[in-house]
Structures are given as C-alpha cells and as structure tokens.
C-alpha positions as a Python dict, from the first residue, in 0.01 Angstrom:
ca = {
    (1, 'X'): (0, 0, 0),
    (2, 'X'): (-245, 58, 228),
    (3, 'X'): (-381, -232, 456),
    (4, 'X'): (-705, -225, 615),
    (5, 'X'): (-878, -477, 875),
    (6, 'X'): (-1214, -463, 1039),
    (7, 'X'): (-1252, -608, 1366),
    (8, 'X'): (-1628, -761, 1355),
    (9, 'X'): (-1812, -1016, 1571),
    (10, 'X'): (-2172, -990, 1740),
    (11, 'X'): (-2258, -753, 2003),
    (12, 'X'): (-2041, -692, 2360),
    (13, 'X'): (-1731, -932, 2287),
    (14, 'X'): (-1484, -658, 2321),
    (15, 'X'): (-1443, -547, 1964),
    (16, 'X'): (-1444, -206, 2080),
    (17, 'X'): (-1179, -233, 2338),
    (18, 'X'): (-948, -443, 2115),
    (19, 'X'): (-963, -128, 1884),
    (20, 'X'): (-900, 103, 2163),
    (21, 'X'): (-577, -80, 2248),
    (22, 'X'): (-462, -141, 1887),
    (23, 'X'): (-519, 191, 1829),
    (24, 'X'): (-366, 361, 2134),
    (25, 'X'): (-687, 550, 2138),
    (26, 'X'): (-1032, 590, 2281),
    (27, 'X'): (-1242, 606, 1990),
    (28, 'X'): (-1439, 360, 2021),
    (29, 'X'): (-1727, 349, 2267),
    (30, 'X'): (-1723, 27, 2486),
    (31, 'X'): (-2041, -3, 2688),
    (32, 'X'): (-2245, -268, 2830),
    (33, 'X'): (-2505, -294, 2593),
    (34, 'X'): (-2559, -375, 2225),
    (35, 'X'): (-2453, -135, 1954),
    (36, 'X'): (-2281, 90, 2155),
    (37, 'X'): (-2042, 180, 1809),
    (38, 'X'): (-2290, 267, 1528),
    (39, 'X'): (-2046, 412, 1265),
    (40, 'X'): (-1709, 277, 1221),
    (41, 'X'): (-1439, 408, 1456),
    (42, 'X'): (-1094, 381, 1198),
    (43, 'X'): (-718, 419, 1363),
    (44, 'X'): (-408, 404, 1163),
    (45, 'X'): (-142, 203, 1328),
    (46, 'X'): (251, 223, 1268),
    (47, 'X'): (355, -142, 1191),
    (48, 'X'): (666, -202, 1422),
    (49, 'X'): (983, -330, 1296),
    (50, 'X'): (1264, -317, 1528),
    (51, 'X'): (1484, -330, 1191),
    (52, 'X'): (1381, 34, 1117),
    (53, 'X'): (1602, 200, 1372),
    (54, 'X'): (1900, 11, 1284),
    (55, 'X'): (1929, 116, 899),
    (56, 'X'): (1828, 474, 1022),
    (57, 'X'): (2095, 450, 1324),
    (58, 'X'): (2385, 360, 984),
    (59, 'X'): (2207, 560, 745),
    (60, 'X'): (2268, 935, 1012),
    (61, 'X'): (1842, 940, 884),
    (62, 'X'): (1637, 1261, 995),
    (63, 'X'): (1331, 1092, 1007),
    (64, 'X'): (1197, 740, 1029),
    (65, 'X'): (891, 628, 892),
    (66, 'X'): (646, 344, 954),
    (67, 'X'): (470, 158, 715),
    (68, 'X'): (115, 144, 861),
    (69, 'X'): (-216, -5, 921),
    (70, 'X'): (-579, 51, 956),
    (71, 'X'): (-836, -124, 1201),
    (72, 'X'): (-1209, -66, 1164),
    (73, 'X'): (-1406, -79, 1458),
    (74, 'X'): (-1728, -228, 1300),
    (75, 'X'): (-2091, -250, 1448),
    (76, 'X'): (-2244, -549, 1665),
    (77, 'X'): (-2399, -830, 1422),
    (78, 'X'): (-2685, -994, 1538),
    (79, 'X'): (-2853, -1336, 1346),
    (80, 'X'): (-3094, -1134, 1105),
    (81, 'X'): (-2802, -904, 961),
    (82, 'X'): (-2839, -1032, 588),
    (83, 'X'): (-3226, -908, 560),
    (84, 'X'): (-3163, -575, 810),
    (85, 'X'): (-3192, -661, 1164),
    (86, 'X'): (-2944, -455, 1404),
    (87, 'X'): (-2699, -255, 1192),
    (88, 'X'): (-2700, -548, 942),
    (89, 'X'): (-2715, -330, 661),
    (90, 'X'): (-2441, -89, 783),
    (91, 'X'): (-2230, -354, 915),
    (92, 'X'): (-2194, -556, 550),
    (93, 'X'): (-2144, -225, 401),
    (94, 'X'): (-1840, -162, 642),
    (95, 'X'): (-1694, -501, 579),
    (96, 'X'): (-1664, -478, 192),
    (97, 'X'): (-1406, -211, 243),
    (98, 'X'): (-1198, -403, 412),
    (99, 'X'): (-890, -610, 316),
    (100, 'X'): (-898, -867, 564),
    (101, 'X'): (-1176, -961, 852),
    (102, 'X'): (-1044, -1017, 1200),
    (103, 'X'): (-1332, -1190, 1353),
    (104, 'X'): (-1357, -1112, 1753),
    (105, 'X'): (-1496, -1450, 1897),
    (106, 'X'): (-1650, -1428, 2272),
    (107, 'X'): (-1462, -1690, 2494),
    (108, 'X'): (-1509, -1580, 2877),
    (109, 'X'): (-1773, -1594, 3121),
    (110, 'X'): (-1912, -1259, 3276),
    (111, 'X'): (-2222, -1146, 3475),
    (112, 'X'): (-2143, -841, 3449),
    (113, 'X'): (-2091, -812, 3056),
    (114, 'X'): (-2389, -870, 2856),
    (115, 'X'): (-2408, -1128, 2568),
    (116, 'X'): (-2701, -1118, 2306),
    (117, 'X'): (-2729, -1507, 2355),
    (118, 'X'): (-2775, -1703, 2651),
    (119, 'X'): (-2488, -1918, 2630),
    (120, 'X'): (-2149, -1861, 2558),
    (121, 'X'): (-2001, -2051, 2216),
    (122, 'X'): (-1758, -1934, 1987),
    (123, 'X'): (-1801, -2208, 1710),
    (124, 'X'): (-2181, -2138, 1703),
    (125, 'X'): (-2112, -1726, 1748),
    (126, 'X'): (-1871, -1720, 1400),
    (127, 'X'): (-2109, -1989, 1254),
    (128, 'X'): (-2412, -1673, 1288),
    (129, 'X'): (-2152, -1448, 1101),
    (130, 'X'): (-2039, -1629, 837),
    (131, 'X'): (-2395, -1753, 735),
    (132, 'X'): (-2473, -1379, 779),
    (133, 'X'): (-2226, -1256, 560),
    (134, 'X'): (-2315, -1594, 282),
    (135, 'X'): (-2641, -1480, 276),
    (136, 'X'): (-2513, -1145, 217),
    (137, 'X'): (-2310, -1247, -74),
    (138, 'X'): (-2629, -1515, -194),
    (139, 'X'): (-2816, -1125, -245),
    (140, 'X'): (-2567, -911, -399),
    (141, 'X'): (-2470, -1218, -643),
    (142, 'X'): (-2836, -1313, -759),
    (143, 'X'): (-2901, -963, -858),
    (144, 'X'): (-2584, -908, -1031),
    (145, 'X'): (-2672, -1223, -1253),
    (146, 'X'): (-3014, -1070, -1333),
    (147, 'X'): (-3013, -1013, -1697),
    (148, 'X'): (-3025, -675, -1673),
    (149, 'X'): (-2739, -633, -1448),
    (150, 'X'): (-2537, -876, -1643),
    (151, 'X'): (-2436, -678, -1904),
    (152, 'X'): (-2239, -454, -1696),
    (153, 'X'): (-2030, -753, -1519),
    (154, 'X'): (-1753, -828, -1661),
    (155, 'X'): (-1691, -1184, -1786),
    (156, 'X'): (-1440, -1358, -1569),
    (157, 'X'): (-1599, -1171, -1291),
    (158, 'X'): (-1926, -1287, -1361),
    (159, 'X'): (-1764, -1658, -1418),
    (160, 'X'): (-1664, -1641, -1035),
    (161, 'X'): (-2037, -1500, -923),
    (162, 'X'): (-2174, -1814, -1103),
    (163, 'X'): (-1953, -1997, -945),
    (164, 'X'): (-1966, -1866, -541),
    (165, 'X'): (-2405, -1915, -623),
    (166, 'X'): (-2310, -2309, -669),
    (167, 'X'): (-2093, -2342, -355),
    (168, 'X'): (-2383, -2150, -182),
    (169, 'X'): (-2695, -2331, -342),
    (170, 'X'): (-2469, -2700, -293),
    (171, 'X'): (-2320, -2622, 61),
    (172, 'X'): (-1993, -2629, -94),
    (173, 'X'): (-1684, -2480, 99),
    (174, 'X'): (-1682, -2161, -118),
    (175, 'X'): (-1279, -2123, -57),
    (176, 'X'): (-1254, -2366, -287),
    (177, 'X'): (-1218, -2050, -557),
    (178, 'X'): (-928, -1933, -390),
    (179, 'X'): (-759, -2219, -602),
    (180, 'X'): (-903, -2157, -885),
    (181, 'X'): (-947, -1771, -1001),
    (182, 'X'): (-664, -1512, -971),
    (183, 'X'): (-666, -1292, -641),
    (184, 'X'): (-685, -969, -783),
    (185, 'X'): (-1025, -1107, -933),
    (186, 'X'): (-1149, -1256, -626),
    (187, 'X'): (-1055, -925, -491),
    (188, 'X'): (-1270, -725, -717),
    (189, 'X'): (-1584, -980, -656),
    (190, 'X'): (-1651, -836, -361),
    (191, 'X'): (-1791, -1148, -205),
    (192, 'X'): (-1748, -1122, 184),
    (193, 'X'): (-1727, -1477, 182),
    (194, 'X'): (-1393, -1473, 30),
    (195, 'X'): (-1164, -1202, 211),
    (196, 'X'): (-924, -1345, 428),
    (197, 'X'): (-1040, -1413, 789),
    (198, 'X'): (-827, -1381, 1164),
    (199, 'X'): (-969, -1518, 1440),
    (200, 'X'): (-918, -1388, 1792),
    (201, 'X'): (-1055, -1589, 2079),
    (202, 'X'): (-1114, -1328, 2358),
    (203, 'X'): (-1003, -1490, 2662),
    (204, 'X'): (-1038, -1323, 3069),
    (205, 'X'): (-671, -1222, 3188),
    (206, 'X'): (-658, -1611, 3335),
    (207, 'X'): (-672, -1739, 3039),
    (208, 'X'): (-425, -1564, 2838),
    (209, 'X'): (-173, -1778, 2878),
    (210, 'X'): (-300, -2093, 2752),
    (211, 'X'): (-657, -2040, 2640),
    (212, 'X'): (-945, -2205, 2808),
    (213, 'X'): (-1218, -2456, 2723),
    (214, 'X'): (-1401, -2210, 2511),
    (215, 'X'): (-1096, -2138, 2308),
    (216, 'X'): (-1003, -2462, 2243),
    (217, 'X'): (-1290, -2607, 2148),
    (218, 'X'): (-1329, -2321, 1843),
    (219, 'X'): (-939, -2426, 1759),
    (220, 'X'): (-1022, -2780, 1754),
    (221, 'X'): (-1330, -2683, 1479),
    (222, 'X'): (-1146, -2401, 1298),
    (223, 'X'): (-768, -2487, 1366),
    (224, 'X'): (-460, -2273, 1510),
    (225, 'X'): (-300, -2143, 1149),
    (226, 'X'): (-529, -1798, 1153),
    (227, 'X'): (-682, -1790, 1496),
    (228, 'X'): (-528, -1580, 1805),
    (229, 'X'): (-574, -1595, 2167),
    (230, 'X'): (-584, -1277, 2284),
    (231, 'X'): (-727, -1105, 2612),
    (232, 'X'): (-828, -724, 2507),
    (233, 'X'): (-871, -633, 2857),
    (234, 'X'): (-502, -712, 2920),
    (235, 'X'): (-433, -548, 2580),
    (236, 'X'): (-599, -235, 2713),
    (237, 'X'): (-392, -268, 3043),
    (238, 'X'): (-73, -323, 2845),
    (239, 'X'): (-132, -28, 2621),
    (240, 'X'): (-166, 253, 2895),
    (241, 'X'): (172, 164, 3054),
    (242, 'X'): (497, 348, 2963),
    (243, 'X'): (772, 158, 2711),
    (244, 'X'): (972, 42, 3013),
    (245, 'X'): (627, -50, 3270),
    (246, 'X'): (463, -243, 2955),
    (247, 'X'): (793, -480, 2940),
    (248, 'X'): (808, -587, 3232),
    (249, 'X'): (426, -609, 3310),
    (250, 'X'): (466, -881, 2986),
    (251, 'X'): (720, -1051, 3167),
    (252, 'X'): (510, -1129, 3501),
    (253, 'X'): (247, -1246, 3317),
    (254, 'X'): (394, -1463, 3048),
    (255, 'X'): (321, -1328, 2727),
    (256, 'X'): (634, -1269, 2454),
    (257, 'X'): (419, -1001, 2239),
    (258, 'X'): (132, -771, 2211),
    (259, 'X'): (-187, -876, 2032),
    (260, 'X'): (-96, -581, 1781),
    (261, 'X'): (247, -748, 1718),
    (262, 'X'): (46, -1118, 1649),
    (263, 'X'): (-238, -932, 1487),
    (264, 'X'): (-18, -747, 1216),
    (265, 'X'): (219, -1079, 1125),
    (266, 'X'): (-127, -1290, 1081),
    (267, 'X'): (-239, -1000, 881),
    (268, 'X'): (99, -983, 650),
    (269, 'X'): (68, -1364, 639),
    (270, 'X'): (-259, -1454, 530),
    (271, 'X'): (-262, -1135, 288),
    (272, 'X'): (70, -1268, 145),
    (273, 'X'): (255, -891, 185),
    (274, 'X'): (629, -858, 283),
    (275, 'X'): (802, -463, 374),
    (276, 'X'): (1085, -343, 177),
    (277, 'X'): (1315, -10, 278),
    (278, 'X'): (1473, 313, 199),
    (279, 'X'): (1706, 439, 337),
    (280, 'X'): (1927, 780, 330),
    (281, 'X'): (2001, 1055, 492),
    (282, 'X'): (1668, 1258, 474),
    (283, 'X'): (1506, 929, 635),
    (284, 'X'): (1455, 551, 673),
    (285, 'X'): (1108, 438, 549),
    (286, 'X'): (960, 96, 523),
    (287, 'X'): (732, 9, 243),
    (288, 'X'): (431, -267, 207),
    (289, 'X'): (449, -485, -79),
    (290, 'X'): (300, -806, -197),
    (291, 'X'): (505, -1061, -174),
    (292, 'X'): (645, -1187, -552),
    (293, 'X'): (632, -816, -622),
    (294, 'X'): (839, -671, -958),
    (295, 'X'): (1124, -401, -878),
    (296, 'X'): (891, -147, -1074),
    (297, 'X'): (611, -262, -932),
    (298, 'X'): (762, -190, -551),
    (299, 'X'): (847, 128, -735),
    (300, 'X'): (519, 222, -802),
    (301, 'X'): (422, 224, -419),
    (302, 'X'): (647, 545, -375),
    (303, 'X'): (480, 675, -669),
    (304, 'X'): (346, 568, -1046),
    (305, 'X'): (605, 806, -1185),
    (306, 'X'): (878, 566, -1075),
    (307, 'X'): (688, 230, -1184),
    (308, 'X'): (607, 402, -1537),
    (309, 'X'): (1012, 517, -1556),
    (310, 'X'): (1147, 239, -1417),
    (311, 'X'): (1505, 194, -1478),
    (312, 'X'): (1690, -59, -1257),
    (313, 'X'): (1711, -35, -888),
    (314, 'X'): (2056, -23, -647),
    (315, 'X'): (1978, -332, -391),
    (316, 'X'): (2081, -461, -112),
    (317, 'X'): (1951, -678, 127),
    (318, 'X'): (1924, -637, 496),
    (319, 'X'): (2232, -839, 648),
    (320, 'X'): (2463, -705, 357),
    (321, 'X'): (2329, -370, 490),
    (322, 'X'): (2338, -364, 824),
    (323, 'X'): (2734, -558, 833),
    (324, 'X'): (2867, -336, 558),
    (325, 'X'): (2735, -19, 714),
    (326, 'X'): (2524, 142, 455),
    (327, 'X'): (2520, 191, 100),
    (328, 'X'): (2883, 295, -14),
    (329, 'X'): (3070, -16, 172),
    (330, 'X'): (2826, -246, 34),
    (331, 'X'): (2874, -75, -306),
    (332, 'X'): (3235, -108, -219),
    (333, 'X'): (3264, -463, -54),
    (334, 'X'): (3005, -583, -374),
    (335, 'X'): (2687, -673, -192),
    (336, 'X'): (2530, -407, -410),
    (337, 'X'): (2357, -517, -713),
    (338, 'X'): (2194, -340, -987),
    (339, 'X'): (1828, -542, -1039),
    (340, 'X'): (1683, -465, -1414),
    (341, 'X'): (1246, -511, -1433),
    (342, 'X'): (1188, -872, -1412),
    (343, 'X'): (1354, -831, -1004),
    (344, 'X'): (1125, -1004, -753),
    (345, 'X'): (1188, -778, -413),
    (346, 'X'): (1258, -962, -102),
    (347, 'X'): (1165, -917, 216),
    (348, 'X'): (1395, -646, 409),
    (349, 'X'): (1552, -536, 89),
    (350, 'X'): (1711, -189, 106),
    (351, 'X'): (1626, -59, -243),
    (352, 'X'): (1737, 282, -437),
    (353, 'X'): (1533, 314, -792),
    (354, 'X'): (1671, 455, -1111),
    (355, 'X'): (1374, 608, -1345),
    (356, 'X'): (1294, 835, -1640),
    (357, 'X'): (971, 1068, -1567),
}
C-alpha cells in the first residue's frame, strides 16, 4: 500500500529542510522568509529494514526491494488559513491527500531565522493549526449537510458529519469518533480533524539530545506517545555524510537513529500497518500491510488477481526463516505451514500465495 505523510506547520520552522533530509533531496526550497514552497514538493522514501538483506543474502535474490514512503512538503499556514489567508486554501487542499499529518512544531530561538509571530510557542503554534484545520472541516461539513448536498452523502457517512458538527459546535474532543465509527469510514470523511497526527519538536543541534524548555513544555500539554524531538538541521548534516561518516558522526553526538528511522515507526504505529516479505530467487521484497490483515487480502497488495484467486499461502515466519535457511529446510524441518483465507499475516512473515486467475 502506499503511505503518504505531509509535513505541515506555519511558516519558517524547517518543514522544508526536514523534507530535504528525509528525502535525500533538495526539492524543497528553504529560505528565510514565508512561503518560500508554494506547491507541494513530494519524495518517495525506501522504508529501511535491516531484515531485508538477510532473507535476500539466504534466498541467492537478484534484487531487493523496499517497501516505501511518501513525504509532502506542504505550504506555510498562517492564522486566517480556514477563510484564505496565505496559501490557506492550497494548504487544506494538500493535507486531505494525505494519510497521516506530521506536524513540524518551532522549538529554538534564532535571530537570524524569521518567525511569523513574535514569540516562540509550540503549544500555541499547533493550537493555530488545528483550529485552522477545525474550521476547515466546520465548512466542508455544513455544506455537505445542506439539503441539497445531502442526498449524495451516503448514510453512515453523513451519520459521522453530524456527528464531528456536535464535537465542533460543543467543544468536544472530536477523537472521540475514533471509538466509535469504523476507520475505513472515518477515512473516507475526509475530516482533517481526524487523520492521525506526529509531532516533531524542532530543536537547535544543543538540544537534540534531551529537548529543551520549549519542547517540553508542548510534551507536558500534548504527551510523548506521537511527538518526536528532532533537530532537521542535524538531520540535514547527517544526511550528506557517507554510510560509514554518518555512523560515527551519530555516535559523537548521542543519537541511536535518524529522524527518518523514528519518523517511519511513529508512522507504522499510529497508522496501525505492519511489512510482510517475499522472497526468491528473482528478489526479496517487503510489502505494507495493515495490521489484522487476511492472507488474501496481503495478496491483493501484489495484485487483485491474487486476492480474487486466492488459494492458500506457503508461510513462514521470520526466525523459522532466517535459522532454517530459506524455504525448502523450513518446508523440510516443518516450520512451513499452508494458511487457508481466514490467515491473519504477521509481522515479518515470509509468504508464497497459491491462486486461480
């Protein structure tokens, strides 16, 4: 499946150069002034998974490939967005495609870096975009409830619109639905409100070790489970070193992984997703699932030929794998099982499907 994440926040808190390291790339502008990115810069990003090379290193594989991920660079929001001001417009537009929001939260002091308001505060900074982005949703749902419009909203989904307008109107938390109406529908809503949020508390390179003032103060409102400190200047450092100069750069300054590395497990987390494999000769590929996923339904992300046809699939999981040294010991030793449609794939599964086109 394909996983996308927009990086959004309000003007000059280093959006752009997060992207740029993410992405191995320089796509996106970064300049000292207001919306310096306009339209969305988008890089796709192998997901690393160090478990890759050791079924291909077994399996003799030509080629290994990557599951991946996509960041979106999205334009500055300033307070205003909801009714137009800035790139408000543009920038809701952008976020609705996304699967997940990674909000970039300003937590340094600079002179020399420009910041829309005159103080620096993260809690009140995500406060302007979520209000933003609820009065966003307050918009698209009234006139989707307009009689007119109603007829061509489907039920449930218009049960969940009525809904969202109470939390809204009442000042209720509106992730309240989350526990109430099935994902997929949420999904289909397309309430910004709703999509799952990362936080990442942009620190200076002093503080990327254990945060500062600013950063804590937006954990101690918001809390730790889906917020990251990260420095992107040090990201940006990080990423234009070779393999061998990036490891040990990370050892003298005290940080155990890359901001790409925390960005994609809070990502896989909070979206609930999990990565199978196949593995063979030709190559070793991982796959993205959601987690609780059928056999056919993992099938399906190869292609909807092998979901429709869906047989059984040959499985076995990672250890088995890896100790038994492929496929035919495992077949051999009996840590190969044949899984029929009701299967529920686990994470690092090595799978082989069986189907009628």
């Amino acid at each position: 499946m394909s996983l996308k994440c927009g990086i959004v926040g309000l003007p000059n808190v280093g959006k752009s150069t997060l992207f740029n390291a993410l992405t191995n790339s320089n796509k996106a502008q970064a300049a000292n002034f207001p919306f310096c990115t306009i339209d969305p810069n988008i890089g796709i990003v192998a997901v690393p998974d160090n478990r890759l090379n050791s079924l291909a290193k077994i399996s003799k594989s030509k080629k290994v490939i990557n599951t991946t991920i996509s960041f979106v660079d999205i334009a500055g929001l300033v307070k205003g967005a909801s009714k137009g001001e800035g790139l408000g417009n543009k920038f809701l537009a952008h976020i609705r495609e996304v699967d997940a929001i990674i909000h970039m939260i300003r937590c340094f002091d600079s002179s020399d870096i420009q910041n829309v308001n005159s103080t620096v505060d993260p809690v009140r900074d995500l406060e302007i975009i979520e209000t933003e982005m609820m009065l966003a949703d307050l918009e698209s749902i009234q006139k989707r409830l307009e009689k007119n419009n109603k007829k061509n909203v489907d039920n449930s989904i218009i049960k969940i619109l009525e809904n969202a307008l109470d939390c809204i109107n009442n000042n209720k938390d509106i992730s309240i639905l989350k526990n109430q109406f099935d994902k997929k529908l949420l999904n289909q809503s397309g309430l910004l409100s709703l999509k799952p949020k990362i936080f990442v508390c942009n620190v200076d390179e002093k503080s990327v070790q254990s945060g500062n003032d600013y950063s804590k103060s937006f954990i101690d409102k918001f809390g730790q489970e889906n917020t990251l400190v990260i420095s992107a200047d040090i990201e940006n450092q990080i990423n234009e070193l070779d393999i061998n100069e990036r490891k040990n750069y990370m050892d003298m300054i005290g940080l155990k992984s890359t901001g790409l590395s925390l960005l994609i497990q809070k990502a896989y987390n909070i979206l609930g997703l999990e990565t199978y494999f196949t593995s063979g000769p030709e190559e070793t590929r991982a796959w993205t699932i959601q987690m609780n996923s059928t056999a056919p339904e993992a099938a399906g992300e190869i292609h909807s030929d092998f979901e429709k046809g869906f047989i059984r699939a040959e499985t076995v999981s990672y250890d088995d794998f890896i100790s038994n040294e492929g496929w035919l010991n495992s077949k051999t030793n009996g840590k190969m099982r044949l899984e029929g449609k009701d299967y529920i794939v686990q994470d690092g599964d090595i799978l082989n499907f069986r189907f009628n086109t």
